[in-house]
C-alpha positions as CSV (number, residue, x, y, z in Angstrom):
1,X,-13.6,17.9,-11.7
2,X,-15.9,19.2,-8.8
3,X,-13.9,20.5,-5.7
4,X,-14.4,17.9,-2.8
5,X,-15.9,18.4,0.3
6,X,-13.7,18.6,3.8
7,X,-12.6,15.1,4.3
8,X,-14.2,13.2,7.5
9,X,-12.2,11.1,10.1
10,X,-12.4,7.7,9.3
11,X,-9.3,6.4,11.7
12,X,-7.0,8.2,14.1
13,X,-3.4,8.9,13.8
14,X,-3.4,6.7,17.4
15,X,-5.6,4.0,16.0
16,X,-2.9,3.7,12.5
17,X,0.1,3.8,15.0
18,X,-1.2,0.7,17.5
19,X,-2.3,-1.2,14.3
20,X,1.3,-0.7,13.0
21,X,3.1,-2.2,16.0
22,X,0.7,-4.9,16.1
23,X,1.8,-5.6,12.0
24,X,5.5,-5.0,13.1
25,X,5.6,-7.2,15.4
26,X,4.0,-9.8,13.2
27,X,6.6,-9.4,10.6
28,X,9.2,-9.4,12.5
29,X,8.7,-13.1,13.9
30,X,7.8,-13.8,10.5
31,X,11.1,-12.9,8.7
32,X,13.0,-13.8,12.4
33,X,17.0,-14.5,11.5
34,X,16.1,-13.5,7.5
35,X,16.8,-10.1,5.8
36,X,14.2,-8.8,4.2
37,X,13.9,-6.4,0.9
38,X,10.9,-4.3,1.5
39,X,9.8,-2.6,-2.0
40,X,7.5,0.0,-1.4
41,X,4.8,0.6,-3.9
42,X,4.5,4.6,-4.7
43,X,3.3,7.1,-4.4
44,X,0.6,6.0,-1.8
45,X,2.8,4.0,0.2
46,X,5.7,6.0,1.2
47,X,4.3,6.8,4.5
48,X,3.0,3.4,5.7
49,X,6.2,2.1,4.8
50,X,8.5,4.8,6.8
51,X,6.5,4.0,9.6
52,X,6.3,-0.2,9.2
53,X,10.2,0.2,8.6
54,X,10.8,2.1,11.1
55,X,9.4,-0.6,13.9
56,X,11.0,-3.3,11.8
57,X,13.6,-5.4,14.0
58,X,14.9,-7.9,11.4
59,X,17.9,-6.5,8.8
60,X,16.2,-4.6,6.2
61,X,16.3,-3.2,2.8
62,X,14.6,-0.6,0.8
63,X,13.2,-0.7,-2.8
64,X,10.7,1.3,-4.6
65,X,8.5,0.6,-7.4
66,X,6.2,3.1,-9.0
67,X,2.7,2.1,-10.5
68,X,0.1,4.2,-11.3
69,X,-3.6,3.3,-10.4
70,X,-5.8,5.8,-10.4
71,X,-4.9,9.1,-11.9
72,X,-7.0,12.1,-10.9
73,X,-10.1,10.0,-10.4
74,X,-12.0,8.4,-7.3
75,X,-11.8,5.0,-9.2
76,X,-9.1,2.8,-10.5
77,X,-8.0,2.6,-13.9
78,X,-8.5,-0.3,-15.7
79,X,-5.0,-1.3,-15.9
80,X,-2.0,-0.2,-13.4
81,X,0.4,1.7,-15.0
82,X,4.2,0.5,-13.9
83,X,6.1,4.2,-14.7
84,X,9.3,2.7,-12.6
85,X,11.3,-0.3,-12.0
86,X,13.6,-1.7,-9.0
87,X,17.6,-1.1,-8.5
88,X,17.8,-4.4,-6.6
89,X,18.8,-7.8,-7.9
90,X,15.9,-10.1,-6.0
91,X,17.4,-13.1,-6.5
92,X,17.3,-15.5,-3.6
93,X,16.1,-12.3,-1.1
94,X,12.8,-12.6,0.3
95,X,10.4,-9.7,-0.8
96,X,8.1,-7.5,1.3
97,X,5.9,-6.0,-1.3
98,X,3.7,-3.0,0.6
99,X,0.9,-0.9,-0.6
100,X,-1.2,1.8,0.1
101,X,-4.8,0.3,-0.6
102,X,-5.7,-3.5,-2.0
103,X,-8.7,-2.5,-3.8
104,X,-9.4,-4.0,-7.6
105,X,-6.5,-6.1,-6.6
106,X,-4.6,-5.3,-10.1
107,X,-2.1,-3.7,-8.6
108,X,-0.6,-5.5,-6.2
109,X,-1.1,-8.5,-9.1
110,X,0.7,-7.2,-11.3
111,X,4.0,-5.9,-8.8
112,X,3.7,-9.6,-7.3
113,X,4.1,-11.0,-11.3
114,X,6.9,-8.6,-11.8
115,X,8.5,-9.3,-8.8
116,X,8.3,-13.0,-8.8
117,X,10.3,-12.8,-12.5
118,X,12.9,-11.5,-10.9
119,X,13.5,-14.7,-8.6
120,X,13.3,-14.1,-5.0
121,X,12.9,-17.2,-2.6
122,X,10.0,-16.0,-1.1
123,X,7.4,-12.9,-2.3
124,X,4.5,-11.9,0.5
125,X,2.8,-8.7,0.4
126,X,1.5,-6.1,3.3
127,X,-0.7,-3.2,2.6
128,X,-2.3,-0.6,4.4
129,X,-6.2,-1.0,3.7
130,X,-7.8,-4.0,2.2
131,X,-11.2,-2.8,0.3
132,X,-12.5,-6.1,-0.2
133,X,-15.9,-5.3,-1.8
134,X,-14.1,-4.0,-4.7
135,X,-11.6,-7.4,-5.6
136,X,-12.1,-8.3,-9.0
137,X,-9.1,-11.7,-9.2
138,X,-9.4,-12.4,-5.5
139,X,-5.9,-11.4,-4.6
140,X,-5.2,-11.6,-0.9
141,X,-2.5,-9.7,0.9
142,X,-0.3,-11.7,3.9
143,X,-0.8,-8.8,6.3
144,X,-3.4,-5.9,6.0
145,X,-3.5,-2.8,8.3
146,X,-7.4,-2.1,8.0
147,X,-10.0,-3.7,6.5
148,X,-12.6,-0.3,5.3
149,X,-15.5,-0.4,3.4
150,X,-15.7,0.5,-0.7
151,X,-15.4,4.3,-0.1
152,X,-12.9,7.1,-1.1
153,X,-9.9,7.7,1.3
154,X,-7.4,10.3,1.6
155,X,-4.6,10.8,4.3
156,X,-1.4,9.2,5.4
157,X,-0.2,8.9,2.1
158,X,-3.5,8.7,0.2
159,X,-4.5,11.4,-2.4
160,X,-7.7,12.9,-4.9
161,X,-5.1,14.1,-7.2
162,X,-2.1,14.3,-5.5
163,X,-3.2,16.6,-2.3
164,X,-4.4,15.2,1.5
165,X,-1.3,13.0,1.4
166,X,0.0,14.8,4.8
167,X,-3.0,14.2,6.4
168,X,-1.9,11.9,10.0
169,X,-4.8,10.4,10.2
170,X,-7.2,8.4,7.1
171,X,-10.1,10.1,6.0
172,X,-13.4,9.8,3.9
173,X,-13.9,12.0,0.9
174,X,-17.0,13.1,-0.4
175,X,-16.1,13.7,-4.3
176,X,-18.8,14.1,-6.7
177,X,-17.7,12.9,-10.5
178,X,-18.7,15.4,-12.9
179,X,-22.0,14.0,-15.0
């Protein structure tokens, strides 16, 4: 694995935290007199959703659910990995899935399948960064953050093998894949 290059400011720690409130507020009169059960996909979107929960107004739980997409690599695996399940019972609540990233699409397919088997009355999703040039099944999220180009992004809970998480703000990273 080559040794990446310094990552590059794509968007500001400001320019995340305006966009959030904007989403927030959106969800919020969406869900308005309903509790909600937020599942969190990790690892990727633990701090998108601290944040998005934090500015939440209606009654809210927490749920996580672990899925592997990408490994040490810049691209995504052929097929998500799930490596953990949910505590809740969904049945009858109405689900918040969020994500890092909607890339390939697979991944947030495949929580939505396992999700709606559980039977929740209602199942909409929320990530981060849409990366549209790269949907293979045309999966659409309910509310995106940022819609960025097909390029490599580290920062606010985004890795290259599990470092720049901590970053504040989202970054570019030139990685070259060994020949």
């Amino acid at each position: 694995m080559t040794e990446p290059q310094k990552p590059v400011e794509l968007l500001s720690a400001q320019r995340i935290a305006a966009r959030l409130h904007i989403l927030a507020e959106e969800i919020n009169q969406f869900y308005q007199n309903k509790e909600v059960l937020l599942v969190s996909i990790l690892d990727g979107a633990i701090i998108f959703t601290a944040d998005l929960l934090r500015l939440l107004k209606v009654p809210t739980r927490l749920d996580c659910l672990r899925i592997s997409s990408y490994g040490n690599s810049t691209t995504p695996e052929s097929a998500p990995r799930i490596t953990g399940s949910l505590k809740s019972d969904l049945n009858g609540k109405h689900v918040l899935l969020v994500d890092d990233i909607l890339d390939t699409g697979n991944t947030m397919k495949q929580a939505t399948e396992e999700v709606t088997a559980l039977h929740p009355d209602t199942v909409r999703t929320c990530v981060f960064l849409d990366k549209p040039d790269n949907r293979t099944n045309g999966f659409q999220a309910d509310w995106v953050g940022f819609s960025i180009p097909n390029e490599f992004v580290v920062g606010y809970g985004l890795d290259y093998a599990g470092r720049y998480r901590e970053l504040p703000y989202l970054a570019k990273l030139l990685v070259s894949e060994p020949d």
